[in-house]
Structures are given as C-alpha cells and as structure tokens.
SEFIKOL-568538 format. One record per residue (C-alpha): residue number from 1; residue in three letters; x, z, y. Coordinates in pm, 1 decimal. Layout:
  num  residu        px        pz        py
  NUM     ALA         X         Z         Y
...
REM end
This chain:
  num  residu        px        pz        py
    1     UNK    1060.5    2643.3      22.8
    2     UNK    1135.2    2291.5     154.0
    3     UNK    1375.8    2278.2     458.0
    4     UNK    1308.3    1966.3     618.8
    5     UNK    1447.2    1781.5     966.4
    6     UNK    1169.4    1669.8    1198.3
    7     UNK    1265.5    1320.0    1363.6
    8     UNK     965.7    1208.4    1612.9
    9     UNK     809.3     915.3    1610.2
   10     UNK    1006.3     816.4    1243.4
   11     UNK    1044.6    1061.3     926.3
   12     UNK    1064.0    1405.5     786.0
   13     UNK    1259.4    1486.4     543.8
   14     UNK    1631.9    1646.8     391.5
   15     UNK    1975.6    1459.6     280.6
   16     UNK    1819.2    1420.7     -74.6
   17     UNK    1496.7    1201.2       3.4
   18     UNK    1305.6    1104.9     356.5
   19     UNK     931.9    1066.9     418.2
   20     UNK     955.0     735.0     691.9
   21     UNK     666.0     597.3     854.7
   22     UNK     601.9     240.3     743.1
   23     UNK     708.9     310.4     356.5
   24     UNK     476.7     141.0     125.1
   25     UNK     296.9     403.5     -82.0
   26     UNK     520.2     314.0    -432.1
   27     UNK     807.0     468.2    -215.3
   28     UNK     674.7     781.6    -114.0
   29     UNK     544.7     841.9    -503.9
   30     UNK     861.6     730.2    -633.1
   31     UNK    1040.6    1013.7    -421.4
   32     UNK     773.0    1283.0    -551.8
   33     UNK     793.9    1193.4    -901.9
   34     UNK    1193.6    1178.6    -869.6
   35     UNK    1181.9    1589.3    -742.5
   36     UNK     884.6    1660.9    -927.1
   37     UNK    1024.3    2025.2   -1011.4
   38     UNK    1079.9    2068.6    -615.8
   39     UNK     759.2    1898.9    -499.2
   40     UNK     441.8    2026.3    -737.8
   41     UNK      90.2    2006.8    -685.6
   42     UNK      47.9    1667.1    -535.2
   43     UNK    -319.5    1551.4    -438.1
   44     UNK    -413.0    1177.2    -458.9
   45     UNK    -750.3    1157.9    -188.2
   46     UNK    -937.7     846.2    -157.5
   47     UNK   -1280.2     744.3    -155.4
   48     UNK   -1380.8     605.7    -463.1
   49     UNK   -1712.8     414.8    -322.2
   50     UNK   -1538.4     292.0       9.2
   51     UNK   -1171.2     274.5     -49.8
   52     UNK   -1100.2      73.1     289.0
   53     UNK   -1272.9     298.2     514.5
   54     UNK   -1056.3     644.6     480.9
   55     UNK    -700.1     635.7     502.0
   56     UNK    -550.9     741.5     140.3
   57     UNK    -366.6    1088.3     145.9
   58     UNK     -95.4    1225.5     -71.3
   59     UNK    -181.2    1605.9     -10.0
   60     UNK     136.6    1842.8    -117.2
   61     UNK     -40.6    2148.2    -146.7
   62     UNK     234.8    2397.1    -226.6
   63     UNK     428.9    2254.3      84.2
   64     UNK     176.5    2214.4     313.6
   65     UNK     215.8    1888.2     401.7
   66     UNK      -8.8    1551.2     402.4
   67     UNK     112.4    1201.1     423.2
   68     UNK    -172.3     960.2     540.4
   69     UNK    -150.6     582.6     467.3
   70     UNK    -279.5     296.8     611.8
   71     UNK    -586.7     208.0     375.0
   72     UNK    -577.9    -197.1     424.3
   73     UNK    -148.5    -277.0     421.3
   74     UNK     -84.0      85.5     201.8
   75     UNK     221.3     253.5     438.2
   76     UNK     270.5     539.3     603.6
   77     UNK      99.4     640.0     955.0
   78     UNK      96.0     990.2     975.8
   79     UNK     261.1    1257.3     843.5
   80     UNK     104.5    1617.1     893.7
   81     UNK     214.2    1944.1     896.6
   82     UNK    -118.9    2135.5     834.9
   83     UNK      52.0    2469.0     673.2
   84     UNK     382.0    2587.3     893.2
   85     UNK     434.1    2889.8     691.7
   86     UNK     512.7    2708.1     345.8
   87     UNK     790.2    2525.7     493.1
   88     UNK    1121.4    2557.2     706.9
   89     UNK    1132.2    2283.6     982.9
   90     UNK    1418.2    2196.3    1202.4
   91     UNK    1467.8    1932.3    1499.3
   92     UNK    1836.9    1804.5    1589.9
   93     UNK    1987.9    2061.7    1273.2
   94     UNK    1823.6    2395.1    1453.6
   95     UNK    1540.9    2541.9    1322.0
   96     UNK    1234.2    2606.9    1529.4
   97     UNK    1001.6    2698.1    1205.3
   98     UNK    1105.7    2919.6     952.2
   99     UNK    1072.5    3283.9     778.0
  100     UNK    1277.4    3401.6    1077.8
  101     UNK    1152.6    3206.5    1348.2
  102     UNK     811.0    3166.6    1430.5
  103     UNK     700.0    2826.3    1587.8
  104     UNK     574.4    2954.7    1940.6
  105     UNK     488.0    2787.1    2228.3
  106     UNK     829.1    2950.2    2346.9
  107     UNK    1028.3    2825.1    2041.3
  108     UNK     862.1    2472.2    2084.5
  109     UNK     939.5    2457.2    2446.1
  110     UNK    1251.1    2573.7    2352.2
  111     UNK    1370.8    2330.8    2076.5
  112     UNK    1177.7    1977.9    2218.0
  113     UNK    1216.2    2020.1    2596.1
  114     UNK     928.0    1947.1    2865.2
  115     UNK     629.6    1694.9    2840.0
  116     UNK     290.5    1622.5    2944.8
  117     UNK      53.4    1904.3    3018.0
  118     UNK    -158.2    1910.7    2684.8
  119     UNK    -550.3    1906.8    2606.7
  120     UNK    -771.2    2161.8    2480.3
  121     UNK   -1005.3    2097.4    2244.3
  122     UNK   -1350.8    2290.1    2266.8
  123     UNK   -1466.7    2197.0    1982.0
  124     UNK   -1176.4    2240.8    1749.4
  125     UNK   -1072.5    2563.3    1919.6
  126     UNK    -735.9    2417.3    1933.1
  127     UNK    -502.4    2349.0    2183.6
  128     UNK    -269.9    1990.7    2170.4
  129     UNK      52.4    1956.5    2310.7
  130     UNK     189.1    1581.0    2251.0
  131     UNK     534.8    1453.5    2251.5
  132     UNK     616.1    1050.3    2244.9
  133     UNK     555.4    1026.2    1825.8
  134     UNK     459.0    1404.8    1767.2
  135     UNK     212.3    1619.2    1859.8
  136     UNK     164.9    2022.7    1837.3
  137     UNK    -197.6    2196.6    1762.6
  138     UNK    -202.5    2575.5    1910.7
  139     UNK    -444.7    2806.6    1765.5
  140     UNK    -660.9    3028.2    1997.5
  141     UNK    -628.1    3362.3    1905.4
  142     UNK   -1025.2    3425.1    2049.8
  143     UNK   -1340.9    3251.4    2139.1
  144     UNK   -1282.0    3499.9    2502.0
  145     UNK    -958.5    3306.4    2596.5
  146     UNK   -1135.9    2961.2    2516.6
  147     UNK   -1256.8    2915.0    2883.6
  148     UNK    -921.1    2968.2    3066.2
  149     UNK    -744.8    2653.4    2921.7
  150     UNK   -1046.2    2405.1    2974.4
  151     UNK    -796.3    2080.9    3110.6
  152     UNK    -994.5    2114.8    3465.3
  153     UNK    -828.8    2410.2    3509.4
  154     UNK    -506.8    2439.3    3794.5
  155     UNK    -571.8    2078.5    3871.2
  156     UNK    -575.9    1972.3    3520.5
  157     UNK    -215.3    2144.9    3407.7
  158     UNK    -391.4    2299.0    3110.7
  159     UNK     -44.9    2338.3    2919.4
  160     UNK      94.9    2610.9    3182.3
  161     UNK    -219.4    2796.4    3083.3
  162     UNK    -105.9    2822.5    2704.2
  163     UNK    -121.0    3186.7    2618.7
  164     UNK     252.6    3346.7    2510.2
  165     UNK     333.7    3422.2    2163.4
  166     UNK      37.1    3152.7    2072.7
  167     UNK     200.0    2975.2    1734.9
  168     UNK     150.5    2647.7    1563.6
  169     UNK    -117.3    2556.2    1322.9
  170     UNK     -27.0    2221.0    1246.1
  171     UNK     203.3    1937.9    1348.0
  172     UNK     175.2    1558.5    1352.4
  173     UNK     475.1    1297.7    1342.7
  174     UNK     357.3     910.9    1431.9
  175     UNK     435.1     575.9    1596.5
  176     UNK     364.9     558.3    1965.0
  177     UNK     173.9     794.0    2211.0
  178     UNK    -148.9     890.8    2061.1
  179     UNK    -232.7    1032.3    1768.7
  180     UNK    -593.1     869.9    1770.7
  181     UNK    -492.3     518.7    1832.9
  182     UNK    -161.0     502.5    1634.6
  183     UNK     -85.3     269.1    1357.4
  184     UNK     177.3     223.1    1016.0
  185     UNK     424.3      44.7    1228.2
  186     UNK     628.4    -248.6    1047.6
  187     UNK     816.5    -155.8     714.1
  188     UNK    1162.3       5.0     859.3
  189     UNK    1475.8    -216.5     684.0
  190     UNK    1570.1     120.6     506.8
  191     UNK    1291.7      71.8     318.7
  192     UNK    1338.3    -237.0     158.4
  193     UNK    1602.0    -165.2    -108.6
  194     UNK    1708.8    -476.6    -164.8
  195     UNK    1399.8    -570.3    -277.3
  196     UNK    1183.2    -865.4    -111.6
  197     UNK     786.5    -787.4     -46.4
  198     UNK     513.5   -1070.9      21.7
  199     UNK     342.1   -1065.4     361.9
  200     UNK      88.6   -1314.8     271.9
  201     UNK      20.6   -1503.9     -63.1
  202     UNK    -185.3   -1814.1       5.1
  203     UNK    -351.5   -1995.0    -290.2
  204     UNK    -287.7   -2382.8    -307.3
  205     UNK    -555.6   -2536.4    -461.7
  206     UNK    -651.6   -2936.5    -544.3
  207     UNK    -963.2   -3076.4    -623.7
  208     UNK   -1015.0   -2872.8    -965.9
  209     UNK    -858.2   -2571.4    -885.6
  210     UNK    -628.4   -2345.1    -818.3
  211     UNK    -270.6   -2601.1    -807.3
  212     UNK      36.9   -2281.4    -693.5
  213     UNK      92.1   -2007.3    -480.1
  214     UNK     292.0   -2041.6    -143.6
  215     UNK     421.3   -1713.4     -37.1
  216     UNK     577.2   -1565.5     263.7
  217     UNK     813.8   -1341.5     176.9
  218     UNK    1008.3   -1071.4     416.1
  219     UNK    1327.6    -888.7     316.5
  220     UNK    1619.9    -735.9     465.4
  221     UNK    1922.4   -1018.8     566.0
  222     UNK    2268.0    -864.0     605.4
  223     UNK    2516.7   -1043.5     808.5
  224     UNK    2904.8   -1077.7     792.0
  225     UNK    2855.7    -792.8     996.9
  226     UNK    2796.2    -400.2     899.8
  227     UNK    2440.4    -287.3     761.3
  228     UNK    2375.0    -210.1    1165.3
  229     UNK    2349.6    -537.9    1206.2
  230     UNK    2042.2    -567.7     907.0
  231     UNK    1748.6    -822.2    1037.8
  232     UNK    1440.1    -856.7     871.9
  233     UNK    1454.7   -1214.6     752.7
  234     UNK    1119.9   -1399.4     666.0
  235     UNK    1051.3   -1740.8     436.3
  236     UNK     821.0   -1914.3     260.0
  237     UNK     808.6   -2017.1    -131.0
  238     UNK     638.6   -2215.5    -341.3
  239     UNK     547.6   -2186.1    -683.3
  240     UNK     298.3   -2421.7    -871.7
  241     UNK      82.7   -2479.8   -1248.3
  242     UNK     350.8   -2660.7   -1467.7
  243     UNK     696.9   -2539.2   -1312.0
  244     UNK     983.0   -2431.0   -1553.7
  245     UNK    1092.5   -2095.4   -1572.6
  246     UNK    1413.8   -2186.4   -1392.2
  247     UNK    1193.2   -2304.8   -1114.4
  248     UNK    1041.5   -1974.5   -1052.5
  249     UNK    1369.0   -1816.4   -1062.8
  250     UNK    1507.7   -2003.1    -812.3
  251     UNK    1212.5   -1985.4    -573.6
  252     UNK    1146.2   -1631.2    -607.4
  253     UNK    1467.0   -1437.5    -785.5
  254     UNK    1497.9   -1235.3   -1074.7
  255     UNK    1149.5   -1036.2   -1154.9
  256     UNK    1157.8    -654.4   -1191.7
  257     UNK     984.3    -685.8   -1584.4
  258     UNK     999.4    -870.6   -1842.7
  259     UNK     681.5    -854.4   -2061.3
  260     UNK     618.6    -999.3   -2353.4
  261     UNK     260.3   -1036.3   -2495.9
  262     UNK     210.1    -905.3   -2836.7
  263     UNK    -134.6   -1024.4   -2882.8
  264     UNK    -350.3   -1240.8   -2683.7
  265     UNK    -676.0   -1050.3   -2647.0
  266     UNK    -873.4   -1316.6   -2505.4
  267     UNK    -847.4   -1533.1   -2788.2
  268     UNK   -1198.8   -1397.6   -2918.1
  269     UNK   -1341.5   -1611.5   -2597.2
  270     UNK   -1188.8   -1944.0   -2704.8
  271     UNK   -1316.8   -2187.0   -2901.1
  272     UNK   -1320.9   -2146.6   -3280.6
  273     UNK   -1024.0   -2298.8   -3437.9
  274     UNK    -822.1   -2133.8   -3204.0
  275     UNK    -918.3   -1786.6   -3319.0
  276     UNK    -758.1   -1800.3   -3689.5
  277     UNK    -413.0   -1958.2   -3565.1
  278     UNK    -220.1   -1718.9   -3546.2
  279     UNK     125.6   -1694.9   -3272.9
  280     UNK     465.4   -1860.3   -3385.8
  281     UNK     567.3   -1703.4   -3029.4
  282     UNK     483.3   -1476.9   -2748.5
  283     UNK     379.1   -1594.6   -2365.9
  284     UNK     547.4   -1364.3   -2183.9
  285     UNK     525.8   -1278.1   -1810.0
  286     UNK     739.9   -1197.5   -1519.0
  287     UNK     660.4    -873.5   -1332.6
  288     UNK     722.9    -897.3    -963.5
  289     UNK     638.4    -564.6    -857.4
  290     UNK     619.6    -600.7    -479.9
  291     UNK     500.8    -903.1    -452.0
  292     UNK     163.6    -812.9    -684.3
  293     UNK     201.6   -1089.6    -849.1
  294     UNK     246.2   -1129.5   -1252.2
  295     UNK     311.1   -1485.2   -1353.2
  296     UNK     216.8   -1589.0   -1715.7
  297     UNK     508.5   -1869.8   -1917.0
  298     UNK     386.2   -2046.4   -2163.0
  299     UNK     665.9   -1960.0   -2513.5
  300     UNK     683.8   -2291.8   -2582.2
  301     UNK     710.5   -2506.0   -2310.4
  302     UNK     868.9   -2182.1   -2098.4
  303     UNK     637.1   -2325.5   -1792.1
  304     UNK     404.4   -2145.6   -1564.3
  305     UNK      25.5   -2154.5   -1691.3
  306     UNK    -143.7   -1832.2   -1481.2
  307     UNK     -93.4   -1665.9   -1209.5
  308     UNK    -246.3   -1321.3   -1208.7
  309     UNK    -255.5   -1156.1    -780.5
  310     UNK    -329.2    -711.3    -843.3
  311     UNK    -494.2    -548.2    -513.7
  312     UNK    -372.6    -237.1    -580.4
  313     UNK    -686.8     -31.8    -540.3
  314     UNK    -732.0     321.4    -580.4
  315     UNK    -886.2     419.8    -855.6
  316     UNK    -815.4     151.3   -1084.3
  317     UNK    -584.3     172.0   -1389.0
  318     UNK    -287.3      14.6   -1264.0
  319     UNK    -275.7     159.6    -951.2
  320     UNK      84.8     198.9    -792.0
  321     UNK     261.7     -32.1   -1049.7
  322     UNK     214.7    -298.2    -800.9
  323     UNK     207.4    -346.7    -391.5
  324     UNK     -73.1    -480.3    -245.8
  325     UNK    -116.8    -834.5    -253.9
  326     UNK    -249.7   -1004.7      66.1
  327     UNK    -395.6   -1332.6    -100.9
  328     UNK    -624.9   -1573.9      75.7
  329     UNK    -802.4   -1810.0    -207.5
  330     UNK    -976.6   -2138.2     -43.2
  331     UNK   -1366.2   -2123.5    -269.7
  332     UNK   -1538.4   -2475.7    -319.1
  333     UNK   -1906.0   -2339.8    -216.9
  334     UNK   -2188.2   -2531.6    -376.5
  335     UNK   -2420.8   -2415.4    -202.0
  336     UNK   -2710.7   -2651.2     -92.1
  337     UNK   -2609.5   -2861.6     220.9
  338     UNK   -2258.8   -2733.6     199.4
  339     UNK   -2102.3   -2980.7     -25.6
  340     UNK   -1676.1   -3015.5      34.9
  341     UNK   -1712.2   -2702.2     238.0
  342     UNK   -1471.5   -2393.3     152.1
  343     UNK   -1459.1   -2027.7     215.1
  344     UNK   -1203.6   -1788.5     185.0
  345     UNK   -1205.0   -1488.3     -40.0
  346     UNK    -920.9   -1218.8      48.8
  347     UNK    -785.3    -937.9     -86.7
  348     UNK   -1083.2    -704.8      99.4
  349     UNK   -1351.3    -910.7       3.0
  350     UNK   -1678.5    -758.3    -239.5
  351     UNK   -1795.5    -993.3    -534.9
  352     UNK   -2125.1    -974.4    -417.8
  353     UNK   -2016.4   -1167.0    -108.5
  354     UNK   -1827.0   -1423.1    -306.0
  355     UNK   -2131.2   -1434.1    -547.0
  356     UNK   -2359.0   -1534.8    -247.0
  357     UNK   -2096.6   -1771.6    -131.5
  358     UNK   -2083.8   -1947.0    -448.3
  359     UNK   -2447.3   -1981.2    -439.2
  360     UNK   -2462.9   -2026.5    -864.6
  361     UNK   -2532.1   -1830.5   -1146.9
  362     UNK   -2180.2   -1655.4   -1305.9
  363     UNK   -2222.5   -1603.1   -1663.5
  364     UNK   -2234.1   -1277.5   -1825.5
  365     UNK   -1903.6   -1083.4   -1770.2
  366     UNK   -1616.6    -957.2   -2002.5
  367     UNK   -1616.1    -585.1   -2013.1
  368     UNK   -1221.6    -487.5   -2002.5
  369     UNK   -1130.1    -160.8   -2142.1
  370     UNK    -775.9     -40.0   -1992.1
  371     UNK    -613.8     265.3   -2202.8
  372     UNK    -275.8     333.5   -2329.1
  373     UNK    -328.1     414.7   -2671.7
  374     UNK    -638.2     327.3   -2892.3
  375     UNK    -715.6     706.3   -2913.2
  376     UNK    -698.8     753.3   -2491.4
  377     UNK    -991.3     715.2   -2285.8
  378     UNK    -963.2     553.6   -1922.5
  379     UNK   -1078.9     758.0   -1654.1
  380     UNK   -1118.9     534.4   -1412.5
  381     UNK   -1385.4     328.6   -1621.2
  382     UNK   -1421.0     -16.4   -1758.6
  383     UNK   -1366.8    -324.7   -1504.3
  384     UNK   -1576.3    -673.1   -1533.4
  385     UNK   -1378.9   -1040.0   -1563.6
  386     UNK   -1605.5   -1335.3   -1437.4
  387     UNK   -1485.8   -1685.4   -1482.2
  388     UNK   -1518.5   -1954.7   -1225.5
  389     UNK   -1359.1   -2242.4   -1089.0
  390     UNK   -1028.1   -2166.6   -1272.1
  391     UNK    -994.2   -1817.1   -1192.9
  392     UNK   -1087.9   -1502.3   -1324.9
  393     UNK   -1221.5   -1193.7   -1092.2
  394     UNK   -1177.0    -883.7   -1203.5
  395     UNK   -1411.6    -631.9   -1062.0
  396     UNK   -1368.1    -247.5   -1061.6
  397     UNK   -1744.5     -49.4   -1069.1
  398     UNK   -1742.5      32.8    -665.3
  399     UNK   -1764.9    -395.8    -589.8
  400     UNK   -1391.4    -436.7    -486.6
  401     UNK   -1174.5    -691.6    -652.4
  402     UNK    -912.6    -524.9    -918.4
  403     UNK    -704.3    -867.2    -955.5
  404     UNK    -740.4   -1221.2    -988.2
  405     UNK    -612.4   -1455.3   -1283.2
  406     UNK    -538.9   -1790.7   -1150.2
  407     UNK    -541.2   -2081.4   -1449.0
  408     UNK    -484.2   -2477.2   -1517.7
  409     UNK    -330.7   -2722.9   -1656.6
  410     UNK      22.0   -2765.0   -1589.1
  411     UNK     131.7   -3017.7   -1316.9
  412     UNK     205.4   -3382.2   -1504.7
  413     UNK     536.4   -3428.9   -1283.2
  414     UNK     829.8   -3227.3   -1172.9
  415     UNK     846.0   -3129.9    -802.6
  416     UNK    1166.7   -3215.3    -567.8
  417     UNK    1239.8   -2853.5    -531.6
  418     UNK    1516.1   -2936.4    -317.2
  419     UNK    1276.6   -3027.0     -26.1
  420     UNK    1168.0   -2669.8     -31.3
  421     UNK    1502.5   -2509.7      21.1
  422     UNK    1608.4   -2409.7     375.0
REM end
C-alpha cells in the first residue's frame, strides 16, 4: 500500500517520486514506468473520437488514485483520490488516512484545521468540504439524513450539520479555490530537469513555402545564487531550410536522439531514377523530445532539409515519445477571391477544415503503416500523409492532425546567426 504526503494546492506523493500539478504527461508516465512493480494496473482514458473535449486520465486502479490532465497543453490539473482505503495518506508527516485511522470528518477537522462551511450535493448524495487547493467528498450514510444538510439550513452553515463518524469517499488536490473552475497551472521549475520545452513553434514561411521554424522556448535559469533563486527564463530561436548542423546546435542545444535512417521509405513516391540508386549514406535526424520537433540533415551536405512538428495525440503510435507541439503554420488559401490571403492551421485544427480552407483538390493520400516489427500489427490503425504546399499532413482516422513534415530547398546563403543571439 502506497503511503503518500498530501500537499494542497501542489503534489502528492513520497521521498522516491512526486505527482505535481503542472507536470507534462511524459513526467508522470516516466515515474510509473520507473516503479512499475510498486504502481500496477495503470489505465490510459481518452476519447478516441474527440480527444480535446475530455481531459485524459491516468487511472491507478490498484491505488485508487486518478491523475487528470489538461487535454489541449497535456499537464496535470487534478489529482483524485477516489478509493481512500487502498492507500495511506498523510498531511504535514501525520497520517489522517490509513488502516488505523479512518478519514472522518473528526480526523479531517483534526489534521487540516477550520474552513468554509461546505455544500451538499442532492444529486450526488455527497457532501463537499473545500480547502484553498483541496477539497473533501462525505458520503451520506442514508437517503433519511439527506434533508438535514440542504446548505439553507442554520443560515446556510451546512458543514456544522455534517453527521459524526461520516468518512471520506474521495479527495481532490488542485490549483486555486474551486474544483469546477480550476486549471493546470504553469509548469513548476522542478519540473523542468534541465531540459528546455517550446511554448509556441511558429512556422516561417516565404513565398513557396515553408522557409524555418522560430521557437519560443522556456526553461529553468539558475543564478550565481542557490537553486531558490531558479527563474523561469524564456527566448526565442530560429532555425531555417539550408542551416548546418552546427547551426542547429547552437540555436537549440544538444538533441535528446540521434537517429539515423536506415532506409528511406518514401523513395517509392519519387521520380524513377531515383528509386534504383541506392544510399552511399544515411540522413539522419535530431530528436528533440520536448520540443516535438524532429529535424531531418541531409548526410551529405549535414544541412537541415525537413522539419517534422508531432501533436502528441492520444491514440496514435507515437504517443508520449514527444510533448505537444504548439505550432501555428501561415496556409496560402486559393480560394476564389482570396488570392495573397493566409490562414492559420494549429496544432487543434481538423483536415477537413484545412481542406475547405485550401479550397483545391489534395491528391490521393499515402496510407502509413506504423509497427515495430514486420510481424506486429498497430493497434491504433493506419494514418493518411497528404502533400501540399511543401508540407506533409499526417492524419490519424478520428480527423486530428498526427504530425506535420515541413520540406524545401535549402536556403542559397548563410544567415548572420550572430544577430540572433541575445
């Protein structure tokens, strides 16, 4: 049984490992997979037709406990307690939930101190008691004691009215005052791990294309000072078609991977000639996890010739290798009437939209089969690339973009990357 500390309004967790609110969901998996003979029987829920519009839960069913992210930015909001009696749970190092000690209204009173009268709930048969970033749910023992704790009741001090020895059925920890309105609050520095995560990834484009990627990037500056003294430090980046590889490494640091392409699938697409040459070298990529981007080198030249932006959706086969990325991509429309005029396509938007947008027949698309092994199947299903305008979409079954592969021809001239440097 897991003994873990409660701390309102930020984490739950032991000296080994801490659930925090505002971890990207990477984090929280990485800690579950790491005491995977501790933690068992973890639930992935999402909604496979409408990913956006239910938050995505990592259910711990043998502990009792559910962490709830944010489904558009992917950290934590809420952590709940729905199961008290598979855990022990302790506030300030004293218990208040264990095999010993039941969590009573007593105990609760007890271990947190006063607060706000609470609210029944008719409906749910449950009575809430809220502290600033953590909230209580009494169960009524009978459908006869329901009417005595309706709020009206001794001028609306419904919480003097709970009934003794009534216990907890489940507890909430959050950011702010209500449960209801609360949101994953900013990524805490702890978090960041020396690594550096994009906020935004905005696509630079010229008259053909796609040209670079700026980026606005957000990690955690130390001072001369102690780690107490850790600000979250934020700057922008550039990265363009053509630069070397020592350009990318200066502009965004070492990448997490390595990879090196053993065999260019795609070459079945190009033009004839091409298909029978076979490679002196391999492209290889750099992996930059938590940025979700993947940027393709050329092996001879060693300079950059795609840029390929992941979404991190769930249900598609790379799910939670990479964060989220937040890309905005500027879309020539040629539409009637609308010559010169752009739209923007995001990380949230459906191809059909950008199909409409585009206003022009998209050929037929390239059916991508992700496994592991020739002999695995994918259970996720097949995905769909469409070409267009220098970049290829790829789209998972439910509508939502999977990634997008940014290409062109390298830049003729080197950039003053000094200019860029702060």
């Amino acid at each position: 049984m897991l003994d873990l500390e409660v701390v309102p309004e930020r984490s739950l967790g032991n000296e080994q490992w801490e659930f925090t609110l505002g971890m990207p969901l990477a984090q929280a998996v990485a800690i579950l997979q790491k005491h995977c003979r501790i933690i068992k029987n973890v639930q992935v829920l999402y909604s496979e037709q409408s990913p956006l519009s239910h938050d995505l839960i990592l259910n711990l069913t043998q502990d009792g406990i559910k962490l709830l992210f944010d489904a558009f930015n992917q950290r934590l909001k809420v952590i709940e307690v729905y199961d008290l009696t598979k855990v022990k749970l302790k506030y300030c190092g004293v218990h208040f939930n264990s095999q010993a000690i039941a969590p009573t209204i007593e105990q609760i009173d007890q271990s947190f101190g006063a607060t706000h009268p609470g609210v029944y709930n008719s409906a749910e048969q449950l009575f809430h008691l809220n502290f600033r970033g953590l909230s209580f749910s009494f169960q009524l023992d009978s459908w006869t004691e329901a009417p005595k704790y309706e709020p009206n009741f001794a001028h609306g001090l419904a919480s003097l009215q709970i009934p003794h020895g009534a216990t907890v059925k489940r507890m909430y920890i959050y950011s702010g005052n209500s449960l209801q309105d609360t949101k994953a609050p900013v990524m805490p520095l702890s978090c960041f791990l020396g690594n550096v995560y994009a906020e935004s990834v905005d696509v630079l484009r010229d008259g053909t294309g796609p040209s670079g990627l700026r980026l606005r990037l957000l990690a955690a500056g130390c001072g001369p000072g102690l780690l107490a003294d850790a600000k979250m430090r934020v700057f922008e980046r550039s990265v363009y078609f053509g630069d070397s590889c020592q350009d990318v490494l200066s502009m965004l640091g070492s990448p997490h991977k390595v990879f090196y392409k053993s065999e260019d699938k795609m070459k079945i697409h190009s033009p004839s000639p091409h298909k029978q040459v076979p490679s002196k070298c391999n492209d290889y990529f750099f992996n930059y996890f938590t940025l979700g981007v993947d940027i393709l080198f050329d092996a001879n030249t060693h300079k950059v010739k795609k840029f390929v932006l992941h979404t991190n959706y769930p249900g598609h086969y790379n799910f939670n290798i990479y964060h989220r990325c937040e890309f905005k991509i500027p879309l020539a429309i040629k539409k009637e009437n609308a010559d010169g005029q752009t739209e923007t396509c995001t990380t949230y938007s459906k191809w059909d939209n950008i199909q409409e947008l585009l206003g022009h027949p998209v050929e037929k698309p390239v059916v991508l089969h992700r496994s592991s092994s020739p002999n695995n199947t994918n259970p996720f299903g097949s995905t769909f690339c469409f070409g267009l305008q220098r970049m290829i979409f790829e789209v998972m079954q439910n509508n939502h973009i999977a990634s997008v592969t940014l290409y062109g021809p390298p830049r003729p001239g080197a950039h003053l990357r000094t200019a860029e440097l702060p």
